[in-house]
KOLSEGU-857556 format. One record per residue (C-alpha): residue number from 1; residue in one letter; y, z negated, x negated. Coordinates in pm, 1 decimal. Layout:
N
     k   r          v          w          u
   NUM   A          Y          Z          X
...
***
This chain:
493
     k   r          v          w          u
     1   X     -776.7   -12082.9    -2234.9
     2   X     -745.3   -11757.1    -2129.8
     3   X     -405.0   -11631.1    -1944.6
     4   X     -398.0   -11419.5    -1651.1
     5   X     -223.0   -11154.1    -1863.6
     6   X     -443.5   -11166.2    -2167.0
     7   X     -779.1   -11171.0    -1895.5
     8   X     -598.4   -10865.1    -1657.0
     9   X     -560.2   -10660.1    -1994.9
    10   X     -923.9   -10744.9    -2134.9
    11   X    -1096.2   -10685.4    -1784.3
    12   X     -850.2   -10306.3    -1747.2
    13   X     -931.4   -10230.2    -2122.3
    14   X    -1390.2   -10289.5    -2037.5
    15   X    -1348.0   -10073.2    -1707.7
    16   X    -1129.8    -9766.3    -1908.0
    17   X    -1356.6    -9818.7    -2199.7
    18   X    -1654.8    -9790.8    -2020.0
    19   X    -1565.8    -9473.0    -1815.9
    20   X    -1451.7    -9307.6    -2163.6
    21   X    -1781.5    -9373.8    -2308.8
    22   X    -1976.4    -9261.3    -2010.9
    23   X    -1821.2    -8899.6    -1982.2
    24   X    -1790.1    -8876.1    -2398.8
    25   X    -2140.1    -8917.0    -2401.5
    26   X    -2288.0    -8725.2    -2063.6
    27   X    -2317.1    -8376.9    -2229.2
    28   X    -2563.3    -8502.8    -2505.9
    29   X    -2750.7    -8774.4    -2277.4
    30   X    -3094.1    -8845.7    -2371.6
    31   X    -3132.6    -8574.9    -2652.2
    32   X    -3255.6    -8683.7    -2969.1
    33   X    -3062.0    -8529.7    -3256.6
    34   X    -2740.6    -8615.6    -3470.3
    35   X    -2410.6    -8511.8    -3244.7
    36   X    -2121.9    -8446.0    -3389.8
    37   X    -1813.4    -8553.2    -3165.7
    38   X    -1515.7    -8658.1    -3237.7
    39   X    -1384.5    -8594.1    -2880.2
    40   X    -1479.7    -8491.3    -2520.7
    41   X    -1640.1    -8152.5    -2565.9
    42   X    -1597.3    -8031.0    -2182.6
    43   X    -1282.5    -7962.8    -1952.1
    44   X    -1228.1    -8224.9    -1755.1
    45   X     -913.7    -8175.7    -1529.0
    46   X     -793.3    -8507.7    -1538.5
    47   X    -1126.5    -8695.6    -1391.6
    48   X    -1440.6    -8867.5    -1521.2
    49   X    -1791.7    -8752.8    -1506.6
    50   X    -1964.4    -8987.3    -1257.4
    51   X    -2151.3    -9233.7    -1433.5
    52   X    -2462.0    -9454.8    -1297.5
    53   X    -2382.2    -9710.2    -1575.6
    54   X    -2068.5    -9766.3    -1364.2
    55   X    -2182.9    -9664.9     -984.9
    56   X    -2423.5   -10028.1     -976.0
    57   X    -2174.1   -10226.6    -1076.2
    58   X    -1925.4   -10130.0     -790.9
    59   X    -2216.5   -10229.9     -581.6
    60   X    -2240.0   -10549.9     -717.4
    61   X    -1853.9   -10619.8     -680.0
    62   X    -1939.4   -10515.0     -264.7
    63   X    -2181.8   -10746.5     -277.9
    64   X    -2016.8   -11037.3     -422.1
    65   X    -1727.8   -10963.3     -209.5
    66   X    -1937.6   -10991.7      118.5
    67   X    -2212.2   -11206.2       56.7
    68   X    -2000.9   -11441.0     -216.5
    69   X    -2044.4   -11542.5     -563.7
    70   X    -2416.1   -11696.4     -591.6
    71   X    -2627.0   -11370.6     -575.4
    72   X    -3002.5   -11442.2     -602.5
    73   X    -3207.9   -11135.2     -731.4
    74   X    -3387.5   -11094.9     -344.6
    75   X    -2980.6   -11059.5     -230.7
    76   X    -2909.8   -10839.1     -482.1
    77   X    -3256.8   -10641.9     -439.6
    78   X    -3200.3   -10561.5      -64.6
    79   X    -2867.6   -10374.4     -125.5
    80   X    -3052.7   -10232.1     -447.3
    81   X    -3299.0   -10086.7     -131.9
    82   X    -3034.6    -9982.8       88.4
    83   X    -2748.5    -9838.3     -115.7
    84   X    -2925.2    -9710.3     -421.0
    85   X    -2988.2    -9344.9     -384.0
    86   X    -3205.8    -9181.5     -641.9
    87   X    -3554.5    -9274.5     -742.5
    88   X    -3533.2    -9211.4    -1167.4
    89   X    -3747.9    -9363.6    -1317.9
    90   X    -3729.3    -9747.4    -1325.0
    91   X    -3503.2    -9756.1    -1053.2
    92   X    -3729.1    -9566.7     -805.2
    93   X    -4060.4    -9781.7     -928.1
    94   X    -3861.1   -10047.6     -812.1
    95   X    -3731.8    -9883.7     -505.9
    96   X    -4084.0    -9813.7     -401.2
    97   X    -4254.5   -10197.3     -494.5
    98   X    -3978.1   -10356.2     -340.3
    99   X    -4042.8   -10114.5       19.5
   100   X    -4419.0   -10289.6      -77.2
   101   X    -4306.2   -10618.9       25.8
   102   X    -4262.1   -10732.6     -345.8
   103   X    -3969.0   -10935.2     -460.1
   104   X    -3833.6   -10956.5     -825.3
   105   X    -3946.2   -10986.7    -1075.0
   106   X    -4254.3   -10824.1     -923.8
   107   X    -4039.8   -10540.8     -844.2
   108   X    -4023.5   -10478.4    -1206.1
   109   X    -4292.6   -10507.5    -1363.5
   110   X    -4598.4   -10337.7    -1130.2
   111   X    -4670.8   -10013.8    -1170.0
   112   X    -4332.3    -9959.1    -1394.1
   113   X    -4364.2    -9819.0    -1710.1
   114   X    -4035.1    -9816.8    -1746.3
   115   X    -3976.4   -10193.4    -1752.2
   116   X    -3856.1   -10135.0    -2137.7
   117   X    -3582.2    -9873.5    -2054.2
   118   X    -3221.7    -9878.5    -2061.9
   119   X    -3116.9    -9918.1    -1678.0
   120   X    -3037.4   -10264.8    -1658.6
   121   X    -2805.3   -10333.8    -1965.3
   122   X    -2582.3   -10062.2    -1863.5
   123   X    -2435.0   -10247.4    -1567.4
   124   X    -2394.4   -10556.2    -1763.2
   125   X    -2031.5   -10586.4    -1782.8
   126   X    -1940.3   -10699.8    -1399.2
   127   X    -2138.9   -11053.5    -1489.6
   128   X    -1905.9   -11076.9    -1828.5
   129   X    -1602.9   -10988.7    -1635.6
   130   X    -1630.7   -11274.9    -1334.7
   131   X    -1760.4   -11571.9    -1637.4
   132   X    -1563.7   -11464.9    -1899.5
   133   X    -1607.5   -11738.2    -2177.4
   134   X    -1905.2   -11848.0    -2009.7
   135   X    -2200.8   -11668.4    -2154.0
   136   X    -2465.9   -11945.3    -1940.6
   137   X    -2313.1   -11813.0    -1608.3
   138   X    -2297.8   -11447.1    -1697.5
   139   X    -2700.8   -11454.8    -1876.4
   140   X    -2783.9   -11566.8    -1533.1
   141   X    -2609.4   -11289.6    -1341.9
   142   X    -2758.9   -11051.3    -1586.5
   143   X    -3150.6   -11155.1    -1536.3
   144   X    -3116.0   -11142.7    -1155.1
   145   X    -2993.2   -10834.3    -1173.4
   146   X    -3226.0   -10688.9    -1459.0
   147   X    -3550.5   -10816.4    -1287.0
   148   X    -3534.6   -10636.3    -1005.0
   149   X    -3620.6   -10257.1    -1206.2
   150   X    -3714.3   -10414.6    -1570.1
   151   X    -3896.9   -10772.3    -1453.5
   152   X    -4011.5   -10940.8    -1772.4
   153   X    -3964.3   -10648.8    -1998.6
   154   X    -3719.0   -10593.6    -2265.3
   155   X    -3489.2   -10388.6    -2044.3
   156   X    -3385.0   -10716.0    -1893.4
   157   X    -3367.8   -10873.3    -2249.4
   158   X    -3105.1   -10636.6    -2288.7
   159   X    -2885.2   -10646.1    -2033.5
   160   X    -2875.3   -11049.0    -2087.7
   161   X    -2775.4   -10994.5    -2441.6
   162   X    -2502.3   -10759.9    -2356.0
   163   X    -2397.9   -10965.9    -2087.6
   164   X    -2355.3   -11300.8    -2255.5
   165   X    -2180.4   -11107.1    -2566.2
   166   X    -1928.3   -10912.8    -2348.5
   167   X    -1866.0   -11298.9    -2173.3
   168   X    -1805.7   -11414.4    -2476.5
   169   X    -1557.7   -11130.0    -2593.0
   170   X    -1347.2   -11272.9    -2376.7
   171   X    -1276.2   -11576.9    -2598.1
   172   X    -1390.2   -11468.7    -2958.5
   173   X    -1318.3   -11124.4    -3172.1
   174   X    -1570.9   -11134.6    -3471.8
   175   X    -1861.7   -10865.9    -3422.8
   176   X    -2092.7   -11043.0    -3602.2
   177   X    -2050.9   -11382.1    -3430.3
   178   X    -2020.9   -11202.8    -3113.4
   179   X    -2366.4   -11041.6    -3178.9
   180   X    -2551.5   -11434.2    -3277.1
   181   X    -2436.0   -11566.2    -2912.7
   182   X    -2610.8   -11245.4    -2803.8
   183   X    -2944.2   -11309.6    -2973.7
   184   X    -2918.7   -11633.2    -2916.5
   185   X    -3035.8   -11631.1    -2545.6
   186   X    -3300.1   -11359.6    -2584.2
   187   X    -3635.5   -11493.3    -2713.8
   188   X    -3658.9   -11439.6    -3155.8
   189   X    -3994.1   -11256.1    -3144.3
   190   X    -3846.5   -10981.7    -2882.7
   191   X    -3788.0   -10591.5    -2945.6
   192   X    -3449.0   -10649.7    -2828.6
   193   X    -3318.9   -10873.9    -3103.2
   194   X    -3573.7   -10749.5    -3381.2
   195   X    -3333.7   -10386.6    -3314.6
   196   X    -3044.9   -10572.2    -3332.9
   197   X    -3135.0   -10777.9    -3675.6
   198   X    -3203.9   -10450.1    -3821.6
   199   X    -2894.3   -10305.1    -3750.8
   200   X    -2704.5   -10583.5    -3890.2
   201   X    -2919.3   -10619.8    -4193.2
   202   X    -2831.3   -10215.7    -4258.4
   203   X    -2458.3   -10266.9    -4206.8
   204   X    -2466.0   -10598.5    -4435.9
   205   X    -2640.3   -10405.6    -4707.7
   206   X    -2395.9   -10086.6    -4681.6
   207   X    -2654.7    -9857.2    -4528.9
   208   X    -2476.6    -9517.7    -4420.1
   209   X    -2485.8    -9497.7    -4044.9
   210   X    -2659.8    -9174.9    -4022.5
   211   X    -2924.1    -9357.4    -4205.1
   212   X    -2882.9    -9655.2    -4048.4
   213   X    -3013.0    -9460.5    -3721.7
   214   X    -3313.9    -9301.5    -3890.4
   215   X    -3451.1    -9624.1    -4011.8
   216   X    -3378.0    -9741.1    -3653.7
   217   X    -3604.8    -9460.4    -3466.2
   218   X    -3845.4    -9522.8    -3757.3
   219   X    -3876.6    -9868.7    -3612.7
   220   X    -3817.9    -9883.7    -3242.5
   221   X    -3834.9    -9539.8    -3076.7
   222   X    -3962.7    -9455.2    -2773.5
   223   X    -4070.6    -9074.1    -2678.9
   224   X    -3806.7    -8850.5    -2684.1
   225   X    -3681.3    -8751.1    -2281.6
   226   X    -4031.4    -8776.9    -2100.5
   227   X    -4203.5    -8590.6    -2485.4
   228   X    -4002.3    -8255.2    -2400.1
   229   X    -3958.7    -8133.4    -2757.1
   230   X    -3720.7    -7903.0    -2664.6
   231   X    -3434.7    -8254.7    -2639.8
   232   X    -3560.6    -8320.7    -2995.5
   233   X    -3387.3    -8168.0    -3303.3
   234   X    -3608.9    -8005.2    -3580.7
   235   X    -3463.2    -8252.5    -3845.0
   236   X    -3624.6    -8563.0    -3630.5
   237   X    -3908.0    -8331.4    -3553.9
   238   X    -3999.9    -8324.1    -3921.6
   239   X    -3938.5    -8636.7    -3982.0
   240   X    -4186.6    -8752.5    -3791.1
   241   X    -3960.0    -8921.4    -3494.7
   242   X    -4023.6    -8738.2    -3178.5
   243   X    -4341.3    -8899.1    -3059.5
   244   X    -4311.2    -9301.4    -2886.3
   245   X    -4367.6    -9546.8    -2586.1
   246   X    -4283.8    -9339.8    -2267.6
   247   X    -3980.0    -9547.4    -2130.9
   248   X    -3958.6    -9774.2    -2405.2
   249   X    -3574.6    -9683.2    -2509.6
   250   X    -3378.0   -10006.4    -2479.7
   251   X    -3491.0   -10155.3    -2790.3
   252   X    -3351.5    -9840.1    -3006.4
   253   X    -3044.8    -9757.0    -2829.7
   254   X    -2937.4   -10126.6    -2851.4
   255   X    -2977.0   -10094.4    -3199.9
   256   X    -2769.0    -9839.2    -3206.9
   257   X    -2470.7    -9931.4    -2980.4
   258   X    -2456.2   -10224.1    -3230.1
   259   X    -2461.5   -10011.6    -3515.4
   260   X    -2147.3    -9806.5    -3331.2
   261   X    -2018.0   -10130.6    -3301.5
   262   X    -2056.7   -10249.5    -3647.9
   263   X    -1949.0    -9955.7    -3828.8
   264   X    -1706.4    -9852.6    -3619.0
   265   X    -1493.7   -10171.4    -3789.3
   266   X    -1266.0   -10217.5    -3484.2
   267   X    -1144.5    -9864.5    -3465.7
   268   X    -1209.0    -9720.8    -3122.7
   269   X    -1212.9    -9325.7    -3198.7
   270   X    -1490.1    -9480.0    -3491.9
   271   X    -1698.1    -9742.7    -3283.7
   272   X    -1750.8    -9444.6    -2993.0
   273   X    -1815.7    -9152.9    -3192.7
   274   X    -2074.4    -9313.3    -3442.6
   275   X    -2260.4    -9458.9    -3158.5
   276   X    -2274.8    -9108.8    -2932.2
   277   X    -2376.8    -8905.7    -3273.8
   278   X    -2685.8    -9132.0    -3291.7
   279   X    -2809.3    -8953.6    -3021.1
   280   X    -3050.5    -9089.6    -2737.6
   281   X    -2905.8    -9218.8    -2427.1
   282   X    -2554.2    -9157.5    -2569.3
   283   X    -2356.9    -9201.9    -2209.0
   284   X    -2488.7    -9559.6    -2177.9
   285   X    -2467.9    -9683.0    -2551.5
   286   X    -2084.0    -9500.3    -2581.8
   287   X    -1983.1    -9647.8    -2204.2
   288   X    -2115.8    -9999.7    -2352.1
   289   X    -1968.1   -10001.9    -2685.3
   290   X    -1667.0    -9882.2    -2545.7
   291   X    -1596.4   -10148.8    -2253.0
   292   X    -1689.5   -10449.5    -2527.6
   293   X    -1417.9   -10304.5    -2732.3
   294   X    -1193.8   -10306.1    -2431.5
   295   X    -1297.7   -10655.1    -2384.8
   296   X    -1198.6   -10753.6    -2692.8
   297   X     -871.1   -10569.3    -2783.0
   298   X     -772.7   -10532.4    -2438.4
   299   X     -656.7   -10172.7    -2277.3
   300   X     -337.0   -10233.7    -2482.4
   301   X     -607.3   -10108.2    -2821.9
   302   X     -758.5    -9773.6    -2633.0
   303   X     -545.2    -9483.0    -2726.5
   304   X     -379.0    -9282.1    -2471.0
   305   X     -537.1    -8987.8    -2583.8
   306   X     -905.3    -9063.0    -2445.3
   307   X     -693.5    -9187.3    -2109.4
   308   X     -525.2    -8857.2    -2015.5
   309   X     -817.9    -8613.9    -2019.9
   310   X     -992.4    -8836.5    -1789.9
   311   X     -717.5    -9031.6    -1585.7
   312   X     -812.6    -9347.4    -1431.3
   313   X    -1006.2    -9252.6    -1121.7
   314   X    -1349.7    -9297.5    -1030.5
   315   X    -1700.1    -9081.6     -961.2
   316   X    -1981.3    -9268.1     -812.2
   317   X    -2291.6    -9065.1     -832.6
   318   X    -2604.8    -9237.9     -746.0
   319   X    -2489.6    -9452.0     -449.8
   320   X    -2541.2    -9393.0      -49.0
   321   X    -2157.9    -9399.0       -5.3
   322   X    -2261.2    -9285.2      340.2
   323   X    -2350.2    -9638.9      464.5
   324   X    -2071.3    -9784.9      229.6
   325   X    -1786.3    -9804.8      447.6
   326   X    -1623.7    -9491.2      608.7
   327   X    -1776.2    -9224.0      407.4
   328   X    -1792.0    -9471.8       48.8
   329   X    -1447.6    -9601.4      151.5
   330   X    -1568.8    -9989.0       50.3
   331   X    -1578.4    -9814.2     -336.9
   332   X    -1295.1    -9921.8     -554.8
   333   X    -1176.4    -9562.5     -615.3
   334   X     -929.1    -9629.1     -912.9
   335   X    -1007.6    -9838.5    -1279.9
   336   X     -667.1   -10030.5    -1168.5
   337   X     -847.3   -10116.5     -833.2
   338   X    -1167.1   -10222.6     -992.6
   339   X     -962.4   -10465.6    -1235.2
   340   X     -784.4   -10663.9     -906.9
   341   X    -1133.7   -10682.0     -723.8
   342   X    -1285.1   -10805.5    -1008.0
   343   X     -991.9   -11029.1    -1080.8
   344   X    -1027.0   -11153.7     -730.1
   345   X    -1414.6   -11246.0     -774.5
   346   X    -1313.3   -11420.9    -1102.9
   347   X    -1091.0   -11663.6     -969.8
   348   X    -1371.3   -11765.4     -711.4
   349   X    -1627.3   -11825.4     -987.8
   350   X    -1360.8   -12019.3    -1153.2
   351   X    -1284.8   -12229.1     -864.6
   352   X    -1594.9   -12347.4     -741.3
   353   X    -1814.5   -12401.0    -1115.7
   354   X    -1690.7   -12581.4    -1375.5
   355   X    -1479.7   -12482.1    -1679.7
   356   X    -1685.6   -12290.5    -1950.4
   357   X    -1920.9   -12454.8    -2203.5
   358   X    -1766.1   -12574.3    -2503.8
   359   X    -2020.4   -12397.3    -2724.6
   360   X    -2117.0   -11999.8    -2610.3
   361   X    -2424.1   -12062.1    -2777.0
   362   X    -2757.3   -12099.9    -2586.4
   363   X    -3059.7   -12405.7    -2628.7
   364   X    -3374.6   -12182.8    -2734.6
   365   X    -3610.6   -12438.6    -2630.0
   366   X    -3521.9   -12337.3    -2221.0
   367   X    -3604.3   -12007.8    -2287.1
   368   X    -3967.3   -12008.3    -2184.3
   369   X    -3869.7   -12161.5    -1872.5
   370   X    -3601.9   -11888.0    -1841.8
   371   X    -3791.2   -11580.8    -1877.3
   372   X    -4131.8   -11655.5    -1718.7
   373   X    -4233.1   -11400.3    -1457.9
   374   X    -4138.2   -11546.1    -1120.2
   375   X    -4054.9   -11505.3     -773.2
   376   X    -3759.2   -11741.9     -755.8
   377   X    -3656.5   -11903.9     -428.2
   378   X    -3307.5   -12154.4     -382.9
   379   X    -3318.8   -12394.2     -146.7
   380   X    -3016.6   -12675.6      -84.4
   381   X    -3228.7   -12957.7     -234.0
   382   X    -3493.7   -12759.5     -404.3
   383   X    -3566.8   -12470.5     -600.1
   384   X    -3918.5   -12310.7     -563.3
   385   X    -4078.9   -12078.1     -845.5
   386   X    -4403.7   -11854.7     -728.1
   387   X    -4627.5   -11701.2    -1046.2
   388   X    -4897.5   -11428.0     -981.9
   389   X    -5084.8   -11537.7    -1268.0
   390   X    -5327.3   -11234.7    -1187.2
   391   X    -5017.5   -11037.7    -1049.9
   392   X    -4952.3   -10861.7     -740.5
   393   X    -5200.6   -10659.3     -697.9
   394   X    -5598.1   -10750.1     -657.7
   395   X    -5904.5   -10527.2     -639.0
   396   X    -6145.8   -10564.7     -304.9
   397   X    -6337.6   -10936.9     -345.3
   398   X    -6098.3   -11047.2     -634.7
   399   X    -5910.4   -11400.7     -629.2
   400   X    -5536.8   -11439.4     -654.5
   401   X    -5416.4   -11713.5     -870.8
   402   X    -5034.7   -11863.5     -863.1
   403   X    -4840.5   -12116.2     -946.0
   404   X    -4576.2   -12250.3     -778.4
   405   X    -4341.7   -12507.2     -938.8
   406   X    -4096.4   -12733.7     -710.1
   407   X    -3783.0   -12796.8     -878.2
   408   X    -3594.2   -13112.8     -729.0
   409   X    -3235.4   -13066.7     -766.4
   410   X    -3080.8   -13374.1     -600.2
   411   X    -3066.6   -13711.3     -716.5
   412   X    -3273.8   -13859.3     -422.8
   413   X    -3683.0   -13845.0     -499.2
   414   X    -3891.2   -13663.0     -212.7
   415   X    -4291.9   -13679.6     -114.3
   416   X    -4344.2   -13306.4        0.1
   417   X    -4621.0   -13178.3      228.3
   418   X    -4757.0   -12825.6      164.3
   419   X    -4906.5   -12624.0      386.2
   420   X    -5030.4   -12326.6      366.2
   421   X    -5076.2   -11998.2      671.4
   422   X    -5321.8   -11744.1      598.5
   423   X    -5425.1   -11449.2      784.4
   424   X    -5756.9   -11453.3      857.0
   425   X    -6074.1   -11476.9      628.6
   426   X    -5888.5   -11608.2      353.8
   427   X    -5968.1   -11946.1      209.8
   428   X    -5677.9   -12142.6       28.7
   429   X    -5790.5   -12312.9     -299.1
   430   X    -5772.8   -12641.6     -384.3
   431   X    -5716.1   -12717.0        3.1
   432   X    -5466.0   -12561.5      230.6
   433   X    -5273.3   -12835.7      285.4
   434   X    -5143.0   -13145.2       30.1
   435   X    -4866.2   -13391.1      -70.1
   436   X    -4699.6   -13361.7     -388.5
   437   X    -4424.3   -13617.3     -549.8
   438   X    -4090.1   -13508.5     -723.8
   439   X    -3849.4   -13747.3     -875.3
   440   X    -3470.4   -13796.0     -873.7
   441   X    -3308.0   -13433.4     -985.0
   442   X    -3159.1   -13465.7    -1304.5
   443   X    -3178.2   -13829.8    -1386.5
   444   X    -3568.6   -13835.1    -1435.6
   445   X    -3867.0   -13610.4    -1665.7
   446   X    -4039.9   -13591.3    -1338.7
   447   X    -3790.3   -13395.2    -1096.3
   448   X    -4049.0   -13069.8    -1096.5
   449   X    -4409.7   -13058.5     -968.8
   450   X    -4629.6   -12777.5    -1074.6
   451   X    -4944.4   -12688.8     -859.7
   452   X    -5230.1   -12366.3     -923.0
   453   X    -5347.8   -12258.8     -605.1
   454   X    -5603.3   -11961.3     -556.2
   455   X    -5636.6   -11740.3     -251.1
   456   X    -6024.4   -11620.1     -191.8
   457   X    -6037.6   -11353.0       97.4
   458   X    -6384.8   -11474.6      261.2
   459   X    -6475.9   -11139.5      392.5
   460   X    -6359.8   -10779.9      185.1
   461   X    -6611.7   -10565.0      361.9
   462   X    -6238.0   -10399.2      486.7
   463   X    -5986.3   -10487.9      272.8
   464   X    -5638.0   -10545.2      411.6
   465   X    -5436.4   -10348.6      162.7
   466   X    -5147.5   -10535.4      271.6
   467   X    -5191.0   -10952.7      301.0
   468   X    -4894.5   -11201.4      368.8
   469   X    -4842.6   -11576.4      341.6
   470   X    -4671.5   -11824.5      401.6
   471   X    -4629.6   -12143.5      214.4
   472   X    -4430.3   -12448.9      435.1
   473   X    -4268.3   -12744.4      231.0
   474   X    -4144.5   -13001.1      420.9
   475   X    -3993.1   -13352.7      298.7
   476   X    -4107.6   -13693.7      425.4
   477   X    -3856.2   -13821.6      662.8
   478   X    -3627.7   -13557.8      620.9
   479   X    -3565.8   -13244.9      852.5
   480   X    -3581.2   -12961.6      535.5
   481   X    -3803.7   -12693.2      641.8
   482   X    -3883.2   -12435.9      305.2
   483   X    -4084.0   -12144.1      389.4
   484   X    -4201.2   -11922.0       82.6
   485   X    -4325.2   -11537.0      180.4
   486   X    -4629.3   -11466.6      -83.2
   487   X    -4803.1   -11094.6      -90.9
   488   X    -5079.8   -10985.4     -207.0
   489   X    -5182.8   -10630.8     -212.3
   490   X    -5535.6   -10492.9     -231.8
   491   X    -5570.2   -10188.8     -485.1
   492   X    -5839.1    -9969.6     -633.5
   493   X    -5918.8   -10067.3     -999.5
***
């Protein structure tokens, strides 16, 4: 059981550690060569270099303070639209799907390259901090979060593993243990754990770092930054490691924030600097490596000499602190105000679920429930999952196909009627209207019905581009009213 003390210093020693990381690592962001730090190489006056790995989270502590502590990933995607501010890469392909009409995990995964990049497990360590010791709670913070810019790719693999192994900091010290509850609730066959394997499998066999890093590029590189050559060294040049996957950097630079992590044998000054001289995106593997060792050794561990040079303020960059209060007055502006905010959060979590699990481990045989691509809606009584089995998008003439699966989550059976509204021309598959059965939640096998529907539009001489839905779920002799928004959009193929 955690005391307030020992959980104030852990959650003050992740928030220092991560803005350390972030500003030891800015100058050399996203170049791919061997650094050679061994401190901050820039004046900094007493202040940190604002940090997107940091700016998110402080919008997700906003959120949870005004909307309270059971965030669905629509919540969290409409002040992802509104407070947001730059369109890089993922987080702009999301910006512009989810202006589209198209809810997470959607959001994610059309049109977004980038699904397999390194913006979601950067802000994993507000979901760790409000579950601590609860790794279950904190994976499903993390894939709410991660599916609205990285949907079913292994961006959002990686944010859940860093989540659920910074939760389980909390309560347990041993890297290597630390780094099994990790993999355990990411599929075995994913990038995300195969760089992580690797890694450990170096360390275990007494691989040098700098090696260790090569024979990590060899295997899961993406480009270097968008194929510029110029942000690759010579030495990787020759050696045959500046070509890869446009936007497909998580896997690697997981790999190597657990090599930092591994090699840097509980030793701050080591952990950071190993894993910013492997290069890559070195301000979000330093800022992550850096709050999980705050999370486990508490601020007490982090020398004083990485606090001064930075103090303990903070620099939002990417957020619309216009619309945030009086001129971004709502942001926590101090790492001392962060840690009582999030402290405050924490102790609703803990009040209203139960304690943690006994075992921080994770049952593999949910995860293909888990991770299949769906528009989730939570209902009192129900819980209602839409799949585009053909997607999103449809050419002129094509069917849609989905599935929807109604998820009974009270202990009294239902009949449901569905009924479907369509704008016009468009003929709903097996019938537009129909009853379906779901047992008692949780006592029975049967407390979920699963049902394929397609969606023919009659006439495409002119193709809406644009075409919404709505599915109404009603329960026999009971006044629940679910309506479920579907969109379809019409593209050129």
């Amino acid at each position: 059981m955690l005391s307030k003390q020992e959980y104030r210093n852990k959650v003050l020693g992740c928030w220092l550690g991560k803005n350390i990381g972030g500003t030891l690592g800015a100058p050399m962001e996203w170049r791919r060569q061997v650094n050679n730090v061994t401190f901050y190489t820039q004046e900094l006056g007493g202040n940190p270099l604002p940090n997107d790995d940091l700016d998110i989270q402080l919008l997700w502590l906003i959120m949870l303070e005004e909307k309270g502590i059971n965030p669905d990933s629509a919540l969290m995607a409409e002040y992802w639209q509104h407070f947001v501010a730059p369109y890089w890469a993922e987080y702009g392909n999301a910006k512009v799907n989810l202006q589209a009409g198209i809810k997470p995990p959607y959001s994610g995964i059309r049109n977004n390259p980038y699904k397999d990049s390194c913006g979601a497990f950067i802000r994993s360590e507000i979901w760790a901090c409000i579950a601590p010791g609860n790794p279950h709670l904190a994976a499903k913070y993390a894939y709410d979060d991660a599916s609205i810019d990285h949907g079913d790719g292994e961006g959002m693999y990686a944010e859940i593993f860093c989540a659920t192994m910074q939760s389980a900091a909390f309560v347990e010290k041993d890297p290597k243990t630390l780094i099994n509850i990790g993999l355990s609730y990411i599929p075995e066959d994913c990038a995300i754990a195969g760089a992580v394997r690797l890694a450990v499998e170096l360390y275990e066999k007494k691989v040098p770092w700098l090696d260790a890093r090569y024979k990590m590029l060899e295997a899961y590189r993406g480009s270097c930054f968008f194929g510029y050559l110029d942000m690759c060294s010579q030495d990787d040049i020759a050696r045959g490691l500046a070509d890869g996957k446009m936007g497909y950097d998580a896997p690697s630079n997981i790999g190597i924030l657990v090599i930092g992590l591994l090699y840097g044998e509980g030793d701050f000054d080591k952990s950071l600097c190993i894993t910013i001289n492997c290069g890559e995106d070195t301000d979000c593997t330093g800022a992550t490596v850096g709050a999980l060792f705050g999370i486990i050794h508490g601020a007490d561990a982090i020398p004083e000499k990485w606090i001064t040079p930075i103090g303990r303020g903070i620099k939002t960059g990417c957020l619309n602190s216009g619309d945030l209060g009086y001129f971004g007055d709502q942001l926590p502006q101090t790492i001392d105000e962060l840690t009582d905010r999030t402290e405050r959060i924490y102790e609703k979590v803990t009040a209203m679920n139960a304690a943690p699990p006994e075992c921080l481990y994770y049952d593999k045989h949910s995860l293909p429930q888990v991770f299949a691509p769906a528009s989730r809606h939570s209902f009192p009584m129900f819980d209602i999952n839409v799949e585009y089995l053909t997607g999103a998008n449809r050419a002129p003439g094509e069917s849609a196909k989905l599935r929807i699966t109604i998820k009974n989550k009270y202990r009294i059976q239902a009949s449901l009627s569905i009924n479907w509204y369509t704008p016009d021309g468009w003929q709903v598959g097996p019938a537009p209207a129909l009853k379906a059965y779901v047992g008692q939640g949780h006592w029975t096998n049967d407390n979920s019905v699963t049902l394929d529907f397609s969606l023919t539009e009659l006439d495409y001489a002119a193709p809406n581009p644009s075409n919404r839905f709505v599915m109404e779920i009603t329960v026999d002799g009971r006044a629940t009213v679910m309506l479920v928004p579907v969109l379809l959009l019409t593209e050129c193929r």
